[in-house]
C-alpha positions in Angstrom: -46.4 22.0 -77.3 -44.4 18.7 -77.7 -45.3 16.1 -80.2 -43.5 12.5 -79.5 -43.3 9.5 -81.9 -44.0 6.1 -80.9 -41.2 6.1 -78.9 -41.9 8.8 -77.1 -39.1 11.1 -78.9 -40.1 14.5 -79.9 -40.3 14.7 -83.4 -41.7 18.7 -82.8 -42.0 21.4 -80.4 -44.1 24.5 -81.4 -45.2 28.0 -79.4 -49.5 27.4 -79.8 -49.7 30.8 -77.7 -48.6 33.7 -76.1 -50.1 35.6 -73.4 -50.3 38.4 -71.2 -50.0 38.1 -67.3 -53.0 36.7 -66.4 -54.4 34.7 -69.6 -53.9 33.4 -72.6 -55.7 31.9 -75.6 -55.6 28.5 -76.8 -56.9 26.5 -79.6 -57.1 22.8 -79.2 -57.7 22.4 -83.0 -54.5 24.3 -84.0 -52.9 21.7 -81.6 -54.6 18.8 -82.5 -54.5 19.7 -86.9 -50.4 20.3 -86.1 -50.5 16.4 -84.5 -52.4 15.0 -87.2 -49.8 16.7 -90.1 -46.7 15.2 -87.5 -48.1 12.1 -87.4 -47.7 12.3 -83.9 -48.3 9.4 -81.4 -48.4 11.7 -78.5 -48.2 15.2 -77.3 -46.8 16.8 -74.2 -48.1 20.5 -73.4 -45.8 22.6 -71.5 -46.8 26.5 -70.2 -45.2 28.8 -67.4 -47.4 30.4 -64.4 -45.1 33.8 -63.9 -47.0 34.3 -60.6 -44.9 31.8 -59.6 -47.6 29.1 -58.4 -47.6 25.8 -59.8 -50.8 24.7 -59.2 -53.2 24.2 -62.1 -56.2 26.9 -62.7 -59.5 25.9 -63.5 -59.1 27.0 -66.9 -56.1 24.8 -67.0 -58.1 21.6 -65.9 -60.7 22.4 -68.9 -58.2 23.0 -71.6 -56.2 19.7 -70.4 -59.6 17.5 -70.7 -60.6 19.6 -73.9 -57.5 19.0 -75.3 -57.3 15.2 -74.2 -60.9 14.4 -75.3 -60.2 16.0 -78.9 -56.8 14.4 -79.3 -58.3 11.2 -78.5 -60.6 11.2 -81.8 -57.7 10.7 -83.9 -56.4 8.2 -81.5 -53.6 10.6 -80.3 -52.4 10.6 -76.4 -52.0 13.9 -74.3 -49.4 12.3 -72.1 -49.1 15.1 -69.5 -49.8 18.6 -68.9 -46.3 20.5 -67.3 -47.1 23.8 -65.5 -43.5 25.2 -65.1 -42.4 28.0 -62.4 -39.2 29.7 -61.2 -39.8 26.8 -58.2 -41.6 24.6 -58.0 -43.4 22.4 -61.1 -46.5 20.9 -61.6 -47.4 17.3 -63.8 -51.2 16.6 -64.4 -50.1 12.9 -65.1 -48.1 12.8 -61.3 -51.6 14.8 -60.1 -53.5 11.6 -61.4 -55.5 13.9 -63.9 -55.1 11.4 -66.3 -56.7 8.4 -64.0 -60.0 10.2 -64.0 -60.3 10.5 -67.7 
């Protein structure tokens, strides 16, 4: 996880989980609580897909609008989602995820 200032700096980056090969567990309170104590403007959450595919899971989808919806009471911004691979890479913000919210 990546919290950004105003400026869009990071001012903190933090492992919120660690997983096995197919799943892992995630707790959008422990990620939005570490915002709140940053003072954090924004937030940027980054996490690998060792298959090697890029593209988002349903469970990814959920935890992205759970995570955007909760962060959003405290009037903090999820400003993108980052799937990372060997390859390829996916953004939820370049995937207009964020335009339906």
């Amino acid at each position: 996880m990546l919290y950004l200032n105003t400026s869009n700096r990071i001012i903190d980056r933090t492992r919120i989980s660690q997983g096995g090969v197919s799943h892992t567990v995630v707790d959008a309170r422990i990620i939005v609580k570490r915002a709140i104590e940053k003072l954090a403007h924004g937030m940027i959450l980054v996490h690998n897909h060792p298959s090697g595919n890029p593209e988002p899971s349903p469970e990814d989808q959920v935890l992205t609008q759970k995570l955007q919806q909760a962060a959003a009471l405290f009037d903090i911004l999820l400003m993108d989602h980052l799937i990372v691979t060997a390859g390829p890479c996916y953004s939820f913000r370049n995937h207009g995820f964020f335009d339906k919210a």
